[in-house]
N, C-alpha and C positions, 0 to 999 in steps of 0.2 A: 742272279745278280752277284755279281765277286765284291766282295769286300777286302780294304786295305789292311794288314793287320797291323796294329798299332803296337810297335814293340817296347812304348812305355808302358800302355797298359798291361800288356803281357808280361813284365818284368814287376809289376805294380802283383799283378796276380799269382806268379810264382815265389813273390816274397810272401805271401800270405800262403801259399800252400808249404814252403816250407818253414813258417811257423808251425802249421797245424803236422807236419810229419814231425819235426823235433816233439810235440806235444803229443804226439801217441806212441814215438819211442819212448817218449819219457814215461809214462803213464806205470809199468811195470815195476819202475827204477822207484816213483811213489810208492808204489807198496811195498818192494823191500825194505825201504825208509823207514814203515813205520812198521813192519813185523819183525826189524831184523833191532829196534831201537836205535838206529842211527839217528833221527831227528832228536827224537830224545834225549838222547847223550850228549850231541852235538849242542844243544841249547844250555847246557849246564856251563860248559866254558869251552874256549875256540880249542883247535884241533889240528894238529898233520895228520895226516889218512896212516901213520903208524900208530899214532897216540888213538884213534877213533877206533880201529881194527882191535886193539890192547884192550879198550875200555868196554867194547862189545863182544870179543869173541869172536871176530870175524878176519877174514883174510884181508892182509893189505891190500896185494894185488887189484882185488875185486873194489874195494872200498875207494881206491884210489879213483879208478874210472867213475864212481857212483858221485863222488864229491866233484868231480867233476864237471860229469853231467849237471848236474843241479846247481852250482855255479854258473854254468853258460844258460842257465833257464833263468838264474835269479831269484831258485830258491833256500838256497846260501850263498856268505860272502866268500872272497879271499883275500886274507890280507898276504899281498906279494912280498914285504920286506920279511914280515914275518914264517911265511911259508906255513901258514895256520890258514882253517877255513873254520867259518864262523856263522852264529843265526844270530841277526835285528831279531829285537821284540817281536815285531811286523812277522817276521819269517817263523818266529815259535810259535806265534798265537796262532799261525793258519798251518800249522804243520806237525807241531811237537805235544801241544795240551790238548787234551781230547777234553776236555770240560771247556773250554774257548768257545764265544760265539761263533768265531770264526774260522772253524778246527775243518778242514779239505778233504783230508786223505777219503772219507766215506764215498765222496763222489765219484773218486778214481777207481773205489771199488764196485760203485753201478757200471760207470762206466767199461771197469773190465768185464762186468755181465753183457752188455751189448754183444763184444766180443765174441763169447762163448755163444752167444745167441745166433749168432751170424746166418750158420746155416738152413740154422731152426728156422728164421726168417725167409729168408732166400725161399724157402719153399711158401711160404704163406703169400708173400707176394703173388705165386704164381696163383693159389687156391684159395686167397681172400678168409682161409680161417686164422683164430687166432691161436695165443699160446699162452696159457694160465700162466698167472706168478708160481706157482710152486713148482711148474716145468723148467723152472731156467736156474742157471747157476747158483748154488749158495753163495757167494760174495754178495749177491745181490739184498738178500735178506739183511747181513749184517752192515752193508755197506750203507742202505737205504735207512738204517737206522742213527749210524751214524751218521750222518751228513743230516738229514733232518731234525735228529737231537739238537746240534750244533745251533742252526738255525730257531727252534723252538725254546734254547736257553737263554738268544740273545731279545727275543720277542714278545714267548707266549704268556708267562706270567705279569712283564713289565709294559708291554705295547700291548699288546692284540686284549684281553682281557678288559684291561684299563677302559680301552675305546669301546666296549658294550653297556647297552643301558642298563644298570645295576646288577649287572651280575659279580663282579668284583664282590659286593657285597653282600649278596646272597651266600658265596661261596663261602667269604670269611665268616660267617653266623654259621651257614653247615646246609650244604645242599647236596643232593643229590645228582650225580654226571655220569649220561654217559660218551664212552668216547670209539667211535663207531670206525673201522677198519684201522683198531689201534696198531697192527703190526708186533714189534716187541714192547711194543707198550711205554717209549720215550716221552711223549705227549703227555698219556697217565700219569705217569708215575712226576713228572715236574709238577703238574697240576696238584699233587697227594702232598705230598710234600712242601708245598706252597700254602695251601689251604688244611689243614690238620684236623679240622670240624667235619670237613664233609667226606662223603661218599665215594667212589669211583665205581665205573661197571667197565675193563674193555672186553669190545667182541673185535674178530677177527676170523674170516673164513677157513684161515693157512694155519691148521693144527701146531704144526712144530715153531709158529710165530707164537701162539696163544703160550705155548709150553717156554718157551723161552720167557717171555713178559710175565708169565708167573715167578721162573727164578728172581727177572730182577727186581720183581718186589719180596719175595725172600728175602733176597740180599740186604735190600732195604729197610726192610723188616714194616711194611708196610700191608703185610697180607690180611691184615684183619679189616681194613677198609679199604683196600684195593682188588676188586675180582675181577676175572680175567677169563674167557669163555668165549669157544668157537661158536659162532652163529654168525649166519650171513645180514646182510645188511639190510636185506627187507623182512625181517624176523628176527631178529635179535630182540631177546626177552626182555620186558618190565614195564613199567609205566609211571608217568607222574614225574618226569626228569624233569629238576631244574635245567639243567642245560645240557644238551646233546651238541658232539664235536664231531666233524669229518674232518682230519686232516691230511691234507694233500694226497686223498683217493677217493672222489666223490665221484671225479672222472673217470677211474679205471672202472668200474662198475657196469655188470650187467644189464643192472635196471634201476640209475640212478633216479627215474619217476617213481618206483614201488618204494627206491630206501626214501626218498623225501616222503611218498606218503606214510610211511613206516614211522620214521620223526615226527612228523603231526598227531600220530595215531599214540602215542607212548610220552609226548612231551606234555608237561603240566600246563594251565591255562595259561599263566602268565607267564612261561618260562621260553630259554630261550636258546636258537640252534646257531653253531656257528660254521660256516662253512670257510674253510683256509683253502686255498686254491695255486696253483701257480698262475705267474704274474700274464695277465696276458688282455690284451688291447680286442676288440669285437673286429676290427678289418685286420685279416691277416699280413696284408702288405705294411701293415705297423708294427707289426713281429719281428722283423725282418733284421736283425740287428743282435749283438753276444749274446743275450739272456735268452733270447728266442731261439737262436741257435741251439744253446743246451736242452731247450725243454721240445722243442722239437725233433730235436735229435733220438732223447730222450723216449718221447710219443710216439716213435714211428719203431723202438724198438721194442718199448715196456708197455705203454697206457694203452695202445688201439689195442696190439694184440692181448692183452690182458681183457678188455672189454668183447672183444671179440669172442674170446675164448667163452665167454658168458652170453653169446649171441645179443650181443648189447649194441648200443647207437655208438659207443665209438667216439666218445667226447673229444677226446684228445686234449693234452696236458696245456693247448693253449685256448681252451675254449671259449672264453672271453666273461666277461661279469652279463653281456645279455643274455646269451644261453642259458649260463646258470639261474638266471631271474625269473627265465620262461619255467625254468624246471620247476623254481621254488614255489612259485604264484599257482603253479599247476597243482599241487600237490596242498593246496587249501591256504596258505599263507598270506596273511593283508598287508603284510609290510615288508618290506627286506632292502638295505642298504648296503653300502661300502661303507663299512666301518671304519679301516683303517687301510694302510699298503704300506710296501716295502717294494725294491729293486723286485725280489722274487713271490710277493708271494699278494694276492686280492686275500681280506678278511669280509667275508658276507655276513650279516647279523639279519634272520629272521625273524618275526614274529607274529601271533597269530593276527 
């Protein structure tokens, strides 16, 4: 059967594809932005690409095009009379302060992990195995920290918390948590620092994540109630938690049925798990849309093959609040709700 081709739609679809290449040429031009302190600098006051080169150390030449680029993207201004280019609020909160809810750049850095991954993939597709996290690019490590910090400064203490039944105030009296595939430990350490009575435990399978997550409670000087220790998720030592946390890797897991029973098995009688998730609808064809975009994109680079790699089901990063319900209920639990949401992310609250 021939079909007419409709060269509105085709022109409808090639403006969207060349959105999506300007946004992966750009992707690179982000991280220079923010390793070389151009955002930075640029947010203190507006700038000619001589004045931005002078105040950073960097060459005009190169700087020029870079201000450029990121003006045609919209993530700086230009003032044309003035011959200065400039960051809105709006453009330094998602670009320049890395303490911002809204702070970007970490993404561009998973993102440049896919990249590097590329190959590594290519062949798994053909042979169905997967690829641990600690096989793939370091960007990935710190990038994943960043961008989720971001997200858990603007939520976890003021939203996500809030909306479970009395744990808020368990913490502030002094409980006991722990926080289970903490990574570098961004989760923890907001949590320690928020609540100054209680506890923390993170585990974390990725030795040189645990080893990092100790510095930045060093830094923090937080080490005397914050511990931080490689152990996997259906074994991770102690018992008696007021509240155990997975965030945003319940899915990458081998055996996210053994870490749930693992949580039942270690959490106090009345105490309580929270599972943070990204955002995601039970029919796939409800995915289908920018959010779903990223996190499946995401899924098909980082989460399956990460589960894989652990001979696991393979959740994927949009697994939806039923799956997760089957997991939790499966695993001994009488109650479990949706606590809260966000654009990205399901809050589950278990209990026994």
């Amino acid at each position: 059967m021939t079909q007419t081709l409709d060269e509105t739609k085709l022109n409808e679809l090639l403006g969207r594809v060349v959105g999506d290449i300007g946004a992966s040429m750009s992707l690179a031009l982000v991280l220079l932005g923010e390793r070389l302190g151009l955002y930075a600098e640029l947010a203190k006051s507006p700038a000619t690409s001589e004045d931005l080169a002078t105040r950073t150390g960097t060459s005009e030449r190169y700087v020029r095009e870079w201000l450029n680029n990121q003006a045609a993207g919209g993530y700086v201004d230009y003032d044309a009379l003035l011959g200065q280019y400039f960051m809105t609020p709006e453009q330094a909160a998602a670009f320049a302060d890395p303490t911002s809810p809204a702070y970007m750049p970490g993404a561009f850095h998973v993102a440049a992990s896919t990249v590097h991954a590329e190959p590594a993939i290519a062949e798994r597709f053909k042979t169905g195995e997967g690829l641990a996290w600690g096989e793939h690019h370091t960007c990935l490590f710190g990038g994943t920290e960043s961008f989720f910090r971001a997200n858990y400064i603007g939520n976890l203490v003021h939203n996500w918390i809030p909306a479970l039944d009395g744990v808020q105030e368990k913490l502030e009296a002094g409980a006991k948590v722990a926080d289970v595939g903490c990574g570098h430990g961004a989760s923890t350490i907001l949590m320690a620092e928020a609540f100054p009575n209680s506890t923390f435990h993170g585990f974390d399978y990725h030795e040189s994540s645990i080893e990092t997550a100790r510095q930045r409670a060093a830094e923090r000087g937080l080490s005397d109630r914050v511990h931080f220790e490689v152990a996997d998720a259906t074994s991770f030592p102690g018992k008696d938690y007021d509240f155990v946390c997975h965030f945003d890797c319940f899915h990458d897991l081998g055996n996210p049925a053994g870490a749930a029973a693992r949580v039942f098995e270690t959490l106090a009688e009345d105490g309580t798990w929270m599972v943070v998730e990204p955002f995601a609808n039970d029919d796939a064809a409800d995915n289908h849309n920018p959010v779903g975009r990223v996190f499946y994109g995401a899924s098909t680079m980082l989460c399956v093959p990460c589960s894989l790699a652990l001979d696991g089901p393979a959740l994927g990063a949009q697994a939806g609040q039923a799956r997760l319900a089957e997991l939790i209920a499966g695993a001994g639990f009488g109650r479990s709700r949706r606590a809260t949401e966000t654009p990205f992310n399901l809050v589950l609250e278990a209990r026994r």
